[in-house]
DRENDO-1510 file (C-alpha; in Angstrom, 1 decimal, always signed):
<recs>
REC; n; res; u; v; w
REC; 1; UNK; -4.2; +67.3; +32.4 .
REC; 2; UNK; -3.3; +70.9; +32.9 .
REC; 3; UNK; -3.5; +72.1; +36.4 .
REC; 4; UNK; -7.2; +72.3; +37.9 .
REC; 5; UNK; -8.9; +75.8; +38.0 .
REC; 6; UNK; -11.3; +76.8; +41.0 .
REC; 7; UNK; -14.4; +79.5; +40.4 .
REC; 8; UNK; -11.7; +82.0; +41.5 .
REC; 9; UNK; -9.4; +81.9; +38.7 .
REC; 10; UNK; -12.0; +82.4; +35.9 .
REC; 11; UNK; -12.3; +85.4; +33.8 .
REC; 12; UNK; -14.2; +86.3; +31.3 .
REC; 13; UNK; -12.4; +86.5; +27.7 .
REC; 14; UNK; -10.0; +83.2; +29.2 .
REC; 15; UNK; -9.4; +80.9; +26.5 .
REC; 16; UNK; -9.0; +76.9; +26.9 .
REC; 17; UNK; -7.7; +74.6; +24.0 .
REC; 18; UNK; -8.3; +71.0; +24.7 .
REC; 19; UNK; -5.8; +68.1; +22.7 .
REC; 20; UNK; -7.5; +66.8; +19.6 .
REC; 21; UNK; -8.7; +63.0; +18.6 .
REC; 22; UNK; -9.4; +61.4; +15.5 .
REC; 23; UNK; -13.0; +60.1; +14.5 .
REC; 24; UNK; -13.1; +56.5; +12.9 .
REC; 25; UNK; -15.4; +54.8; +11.2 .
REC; 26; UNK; -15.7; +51.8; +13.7 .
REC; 27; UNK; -16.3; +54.7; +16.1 .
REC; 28; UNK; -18.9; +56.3; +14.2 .
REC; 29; UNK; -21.2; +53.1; +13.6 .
REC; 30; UNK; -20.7; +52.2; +17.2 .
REC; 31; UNK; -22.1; +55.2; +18.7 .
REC; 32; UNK; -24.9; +55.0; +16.4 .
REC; 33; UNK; -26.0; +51.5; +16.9 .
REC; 34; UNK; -26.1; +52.4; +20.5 .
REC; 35; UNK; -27.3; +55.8; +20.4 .
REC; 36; UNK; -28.5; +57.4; +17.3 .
REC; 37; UNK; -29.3; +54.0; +14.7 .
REC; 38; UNK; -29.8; +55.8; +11.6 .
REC; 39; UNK; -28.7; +54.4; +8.2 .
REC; 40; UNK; -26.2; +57.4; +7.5 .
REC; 41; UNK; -24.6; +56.7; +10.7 .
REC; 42; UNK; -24.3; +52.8; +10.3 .
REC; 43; UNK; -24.1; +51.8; +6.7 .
REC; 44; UNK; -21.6; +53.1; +4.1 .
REC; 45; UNK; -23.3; +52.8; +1.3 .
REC; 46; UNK; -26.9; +53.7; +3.0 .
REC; 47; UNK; -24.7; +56.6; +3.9 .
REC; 48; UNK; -23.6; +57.6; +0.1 .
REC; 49; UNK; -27.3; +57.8; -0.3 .
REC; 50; UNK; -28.4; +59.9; +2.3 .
REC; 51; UNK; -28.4; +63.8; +3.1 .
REC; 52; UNK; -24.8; +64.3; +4.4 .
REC; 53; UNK; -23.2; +62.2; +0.9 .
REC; 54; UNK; -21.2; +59.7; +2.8 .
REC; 55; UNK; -20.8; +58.3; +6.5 .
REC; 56; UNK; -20.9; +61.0; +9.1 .
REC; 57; UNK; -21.2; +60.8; +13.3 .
REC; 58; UNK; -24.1; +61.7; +15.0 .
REC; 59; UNK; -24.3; +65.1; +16.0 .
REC; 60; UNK; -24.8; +63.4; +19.7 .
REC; 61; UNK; -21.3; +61.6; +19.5 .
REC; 62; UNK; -19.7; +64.9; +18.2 .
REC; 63; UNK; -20.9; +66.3; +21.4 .
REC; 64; UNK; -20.2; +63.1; +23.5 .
REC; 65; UNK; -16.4; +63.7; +22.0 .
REC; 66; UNK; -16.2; +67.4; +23.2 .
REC; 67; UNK; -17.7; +66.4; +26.4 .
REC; 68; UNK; -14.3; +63.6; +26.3 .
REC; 69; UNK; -11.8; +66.5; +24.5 .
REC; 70; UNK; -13.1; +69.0; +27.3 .
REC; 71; UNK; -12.9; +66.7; +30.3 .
REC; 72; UNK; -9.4; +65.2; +29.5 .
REC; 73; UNK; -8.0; +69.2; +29.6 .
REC; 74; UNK; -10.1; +71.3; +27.8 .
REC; 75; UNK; -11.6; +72.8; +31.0 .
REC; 76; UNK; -9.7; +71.6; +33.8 .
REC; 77; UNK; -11.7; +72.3; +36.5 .
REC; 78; UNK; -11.2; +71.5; +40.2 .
REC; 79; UNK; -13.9; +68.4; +40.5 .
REC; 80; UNK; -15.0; +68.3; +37.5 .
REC; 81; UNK; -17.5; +69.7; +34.6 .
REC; 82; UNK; -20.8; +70.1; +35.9 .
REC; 83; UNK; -23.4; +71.5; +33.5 .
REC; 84; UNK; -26.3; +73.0; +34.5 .
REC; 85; UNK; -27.2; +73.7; +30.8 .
REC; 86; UNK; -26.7; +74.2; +27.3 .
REC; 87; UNK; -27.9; +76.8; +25.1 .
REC; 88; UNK; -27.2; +77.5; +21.4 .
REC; 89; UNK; -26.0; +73.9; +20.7 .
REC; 90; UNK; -25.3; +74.0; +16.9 .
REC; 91; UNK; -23.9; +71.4; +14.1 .
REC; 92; UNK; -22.4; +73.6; +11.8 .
REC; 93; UNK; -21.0; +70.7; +9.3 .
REC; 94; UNK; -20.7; +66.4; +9.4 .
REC; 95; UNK; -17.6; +64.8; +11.0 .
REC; 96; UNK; -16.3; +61.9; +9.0 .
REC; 97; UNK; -13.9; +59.3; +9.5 .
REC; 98; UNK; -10.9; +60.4; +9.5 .
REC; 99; UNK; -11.3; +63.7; +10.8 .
REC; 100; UNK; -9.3; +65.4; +14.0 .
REC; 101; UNK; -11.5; +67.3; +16.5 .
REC; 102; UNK; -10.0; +69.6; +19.2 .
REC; 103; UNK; -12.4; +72.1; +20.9 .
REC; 104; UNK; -11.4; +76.0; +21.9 .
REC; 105; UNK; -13.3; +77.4; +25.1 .
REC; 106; UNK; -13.5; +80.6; +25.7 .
REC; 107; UNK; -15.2; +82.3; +29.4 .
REC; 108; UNK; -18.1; +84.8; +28.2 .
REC; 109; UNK; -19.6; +85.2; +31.7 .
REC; 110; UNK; -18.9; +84.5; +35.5 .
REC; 111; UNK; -21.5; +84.7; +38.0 .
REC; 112; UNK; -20.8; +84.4; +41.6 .
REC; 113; UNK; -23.1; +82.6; +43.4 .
REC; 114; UNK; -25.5; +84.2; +45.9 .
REC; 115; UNK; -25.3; +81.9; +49.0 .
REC; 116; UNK; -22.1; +80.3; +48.5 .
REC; 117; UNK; -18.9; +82.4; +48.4 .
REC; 118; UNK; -16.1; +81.4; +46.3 .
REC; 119; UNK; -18.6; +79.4; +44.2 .
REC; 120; UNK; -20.5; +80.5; +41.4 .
REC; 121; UNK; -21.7; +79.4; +37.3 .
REC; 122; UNK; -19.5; +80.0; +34.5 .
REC; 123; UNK; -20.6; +80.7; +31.2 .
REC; 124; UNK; -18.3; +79.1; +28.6 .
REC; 125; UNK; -18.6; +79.5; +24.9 .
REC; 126; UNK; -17.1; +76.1; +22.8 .
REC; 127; UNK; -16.2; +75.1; +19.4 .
REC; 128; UNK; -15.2; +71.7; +18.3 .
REC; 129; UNK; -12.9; +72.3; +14.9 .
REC; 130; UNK; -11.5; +70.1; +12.4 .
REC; 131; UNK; -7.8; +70.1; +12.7 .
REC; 132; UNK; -7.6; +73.2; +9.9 .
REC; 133; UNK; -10.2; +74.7; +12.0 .
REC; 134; UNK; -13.4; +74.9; +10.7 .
REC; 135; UNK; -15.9; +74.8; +12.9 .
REC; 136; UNK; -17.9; +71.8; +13.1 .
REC; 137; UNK; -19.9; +72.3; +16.4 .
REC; 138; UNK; -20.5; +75.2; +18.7 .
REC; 139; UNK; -22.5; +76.0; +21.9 .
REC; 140; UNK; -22.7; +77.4; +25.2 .
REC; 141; UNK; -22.6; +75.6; +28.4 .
REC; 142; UNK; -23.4; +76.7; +31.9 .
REC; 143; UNK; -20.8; +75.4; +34.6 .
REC; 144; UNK; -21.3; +75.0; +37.8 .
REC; 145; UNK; -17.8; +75.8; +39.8 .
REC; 146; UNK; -16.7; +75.1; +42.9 .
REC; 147; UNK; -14.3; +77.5; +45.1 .
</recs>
């Protein structure tokens, strides 16, 4: 992991690039039994059938795996991501087996906090690509930082 950043080193227009990981089917229809048990996500050839034309992850386990791609030194952070929200969550294509994710962060606000000096939120703008980059997920997340 790449050294940990406090609330003090953020800027707005810093850029992050987490490592990538590759999405496999076994992955895939484990998630969704757990999580999201839809026929597109389980079955292959339910999946053929379906709206997306073939087996693609939830949109939750795409953003379960930027969650893992941002946490393993995407953001490094001094104790850890702590949300306080999301806005603008979007899916902007399926992932299928096979495919490498990797997720590019970029600060678009910092905002020091009022009672606690040295701490403050962090606005963060990410986007989960396929390996050639295209954009496959996007949102924005509010961070809670420590000093």
């Amino acid at each position: 992991m790449a050294d940990a950043v406090r609330f003090g080193d953020f800027a707005v227009g810093q850029r992050f690039r987490s490592a990538s990981l590759i999405v496999t089917a076994d992955e895939i229809k484990a998630f969704a039994r757990q999580f999201d048990p839809q026929p597109f996500h389980l079955d292959d050839a339910a999946a053929e059938a379906g709206p997306f034309k073939g087996l693609a992850a939830s949109g939750w386990h795409t953003a379960a795996l930027t969650m893992r791609l941002l946490v393993e030194g995407g953001m490094p952070i001094a104790g850890g991501i702590v949300g306080a929200g999301i806005d603008e969550l979007r899916w902007h294509r399926p992932v299928r087996p096979g495919d490498t994710l990797y997720v590019e962060s970029e600060v678009v606000e910092v905002i020091p906090s009022a009672n606690r000096p040295g701490q403050g939120r962090v606005r963060v703008a990410s986007r989960t690509c396929l390996a050639d980059g295209t954009l496959v997920q996007s949102l924005i997340a509010t961070l809670v930082v420590r000093g």
